[in-house]
N, C-alpha and C positions, 0 to 999 in steps of 0.2 A: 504494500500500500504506500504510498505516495502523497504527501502532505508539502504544500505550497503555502508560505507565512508570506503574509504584506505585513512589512513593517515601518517604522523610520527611524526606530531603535535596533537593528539585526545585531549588534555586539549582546544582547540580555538573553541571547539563546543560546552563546557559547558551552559555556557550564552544563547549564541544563542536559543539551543533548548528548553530550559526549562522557556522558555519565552513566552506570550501571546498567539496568537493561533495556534501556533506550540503546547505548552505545552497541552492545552486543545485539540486537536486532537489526540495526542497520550494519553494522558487519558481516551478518549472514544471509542479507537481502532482503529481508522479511520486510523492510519498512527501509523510506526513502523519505528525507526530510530536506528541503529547497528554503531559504530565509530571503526572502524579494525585498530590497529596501527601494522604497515608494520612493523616494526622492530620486532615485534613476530613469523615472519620466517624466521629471517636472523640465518644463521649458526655459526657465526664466533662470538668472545669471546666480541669483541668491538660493535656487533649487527648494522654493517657498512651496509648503505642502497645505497651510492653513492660510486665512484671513477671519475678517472681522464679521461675526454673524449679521443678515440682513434683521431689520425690525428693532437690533440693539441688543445690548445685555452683556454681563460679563465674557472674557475669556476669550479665545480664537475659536472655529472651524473646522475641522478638515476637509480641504478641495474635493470635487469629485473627480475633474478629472486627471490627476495622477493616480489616484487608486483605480477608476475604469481603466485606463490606458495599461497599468500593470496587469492586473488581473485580465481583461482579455489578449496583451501578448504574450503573457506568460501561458493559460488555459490555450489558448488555438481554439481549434475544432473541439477539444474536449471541456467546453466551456457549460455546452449546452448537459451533458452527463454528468457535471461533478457537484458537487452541493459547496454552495460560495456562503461562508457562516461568516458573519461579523459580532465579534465577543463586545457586545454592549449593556449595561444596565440594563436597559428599559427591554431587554429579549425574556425570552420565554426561556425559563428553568433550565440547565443541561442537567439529564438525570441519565442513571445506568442503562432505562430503555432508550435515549435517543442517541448513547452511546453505541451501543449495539448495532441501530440502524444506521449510522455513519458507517460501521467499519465493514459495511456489505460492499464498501465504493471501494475502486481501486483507488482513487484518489481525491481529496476534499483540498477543500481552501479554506485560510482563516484567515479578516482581515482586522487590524491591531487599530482599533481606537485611539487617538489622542485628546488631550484640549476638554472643550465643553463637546462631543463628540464629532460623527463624521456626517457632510451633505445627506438628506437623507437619500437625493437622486442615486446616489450609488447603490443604497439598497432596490432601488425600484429598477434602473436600468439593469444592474449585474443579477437581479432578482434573488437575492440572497435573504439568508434566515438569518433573524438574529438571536444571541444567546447568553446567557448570564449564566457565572457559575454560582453567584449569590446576591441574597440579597442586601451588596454593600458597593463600597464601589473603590475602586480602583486608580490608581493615576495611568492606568492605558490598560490596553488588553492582549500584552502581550504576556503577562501571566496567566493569561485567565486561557489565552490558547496555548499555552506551555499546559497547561492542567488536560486541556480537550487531548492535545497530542498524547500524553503520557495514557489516560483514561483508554482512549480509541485503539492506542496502539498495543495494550494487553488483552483486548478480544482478538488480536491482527494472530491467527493459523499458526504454531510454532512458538510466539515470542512468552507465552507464557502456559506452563502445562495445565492443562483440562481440568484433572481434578482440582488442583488449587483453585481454581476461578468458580467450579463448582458452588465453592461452599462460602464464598466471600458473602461480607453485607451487601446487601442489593442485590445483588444477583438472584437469589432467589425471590425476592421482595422483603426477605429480614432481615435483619442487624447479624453478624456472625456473631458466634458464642464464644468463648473468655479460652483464651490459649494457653498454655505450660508448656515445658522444657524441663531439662535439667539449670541446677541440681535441684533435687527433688523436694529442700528447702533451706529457704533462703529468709533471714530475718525473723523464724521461728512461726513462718506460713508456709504449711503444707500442700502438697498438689491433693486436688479434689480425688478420694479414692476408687469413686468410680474408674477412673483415668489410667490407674495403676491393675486394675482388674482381671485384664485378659479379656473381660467380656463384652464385643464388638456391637454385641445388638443393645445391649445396658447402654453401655461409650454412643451410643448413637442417637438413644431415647433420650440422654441427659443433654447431650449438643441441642437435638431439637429443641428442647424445652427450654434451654437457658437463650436460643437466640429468638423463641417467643417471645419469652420475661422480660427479656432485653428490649425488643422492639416495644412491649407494651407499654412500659417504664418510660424508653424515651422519645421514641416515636409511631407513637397510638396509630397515626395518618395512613402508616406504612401499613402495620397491620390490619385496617379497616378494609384496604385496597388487597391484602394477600388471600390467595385462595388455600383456607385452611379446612384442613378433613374433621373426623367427629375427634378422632386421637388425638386430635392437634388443639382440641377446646378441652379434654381431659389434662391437658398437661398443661394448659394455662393456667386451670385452678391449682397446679401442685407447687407455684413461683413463689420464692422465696418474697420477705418481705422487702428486703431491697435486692434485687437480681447483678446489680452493679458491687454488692457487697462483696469479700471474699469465702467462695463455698467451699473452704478446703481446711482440714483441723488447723491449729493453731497447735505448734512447741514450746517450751521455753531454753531460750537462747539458740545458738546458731545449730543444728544438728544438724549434719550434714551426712550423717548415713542414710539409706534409703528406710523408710518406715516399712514394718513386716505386712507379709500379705500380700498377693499381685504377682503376678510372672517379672520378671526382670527385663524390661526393655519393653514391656508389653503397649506404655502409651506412645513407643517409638513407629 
């Protein structure tokens, strides 16, 4: 997949992309990342990308056409097939479902805000969507498409494995359930012993239900919207009083043996 940034800041993606497994995806082909700095088709001697809003009011602009003129030399022919997102306040939600439907594209566009925003002609001519990762705002949006690329590109075939995306928050439509590792305890908190068990179908009934508790606790919205079975309303009723608490015994001081009981390596 293939991702094209308009921007007029392209040094703020350095870092970003050549980092963890961004880096290693685009290493192995799996995703392709392009930084378009808009001021490469401004005409004018000062390579001026804003002016002064018409009607009045605080702040600059952004022109439309250097952002048009980038975005359709850079797109071609494949202007009319790729979805042209512009990251602005005033857009509509990016959530894990509209994630999903981007990364079906071989290749998207994102176009980076500055100022008191961009002409709104360039949304109407490039006929672009717009999109907010929240509800605050930003000094531009080239964070906010650093987040989309990052998001879009762990549903991208290869760049990250299956089951892990499985079971993540949102994906399913609920929060994921509370993680452990070694050591087995640390600061005289225990891992939860279901955990340590051996038993795969228990370890799976207790996930479900603490990433219900979870979601009910702190995002009810989520849950109203998730399709839950009758199992899935029995183990609502068995949530801890606070689900964010920690459900795992308590030691005192550091013991760092493993506690008895459970197969050894069994929550590995």
């Amino acid at each position: 997949m293939r991702f094209d940034v308009f921007t007029i800041f392209p040094g703020m993606f350095t870092g970003f992309l050549t980092e963890s497994i961004l880096k290693r995806a685009q290493q192995a082909g799996l995703i392709e990342i392009a930084i378009h700095n808009i001021r490469d088709w401004t005409t004018d001697k000062h390579r001026a990308v804003d002016d002064t809003p018409y009607g009045g009011g605080p702040g600059m602009v952004m022109m439309a056409p250097p952002i048009v003129h980038a975005v359709e030399s850079v797109l071609g022919q494949e202007q009319n097939s790729t979805p042209i997102i512009i990251m602005s306040p005033s857009g509509e939600l990016f959530t894990q479902d509209i994630a999903r439907q981007l990364a079906c594209f071989p290749r998207l566009a994102l176009i980076c805000g500055r100022y008191e925003g961009i002409d709104d002609r360039v949304r109407i001519i490039l006929r672009a969507r717009e999109l907010s990762i929240g509800d605050y705002v930003l000094t531009g949006g080239e964070l906010a498409a650093a987040v989309v690329i990052d998001v879009v590109s762990r549903l991208v075939p290869g760049v990250i494995d299956p089951e892990s995306l499985a079971e993540e928050s949102h994906n399913s439509g609920l929060l994921e359930y509370p993680q452990y590792t070694r050591p087995p305890i640390f600061r005289g908190l225990g891992v939860p012993e279901i955990l340590l068990s051996g038993n795969h179908a228990k370890i799976a009934e207790w996930r479900r239900m603490m990433a219900l508790c979870r979601t009910a606790a702190r995002r009810p919205d989520l849950l109203a919207r998730a399709a839950l079975t009758p199992r899935d309303h029995e183990l609502l009723q068995r949530c801890p009083p606070d689900p964010f608490a920690h459900q795992g015994p308590v030691y005192e001081g550091d013991q760092l043996e493993r506690p008895e009981g459970g197969e050894q390596g069994a929550s590995r």
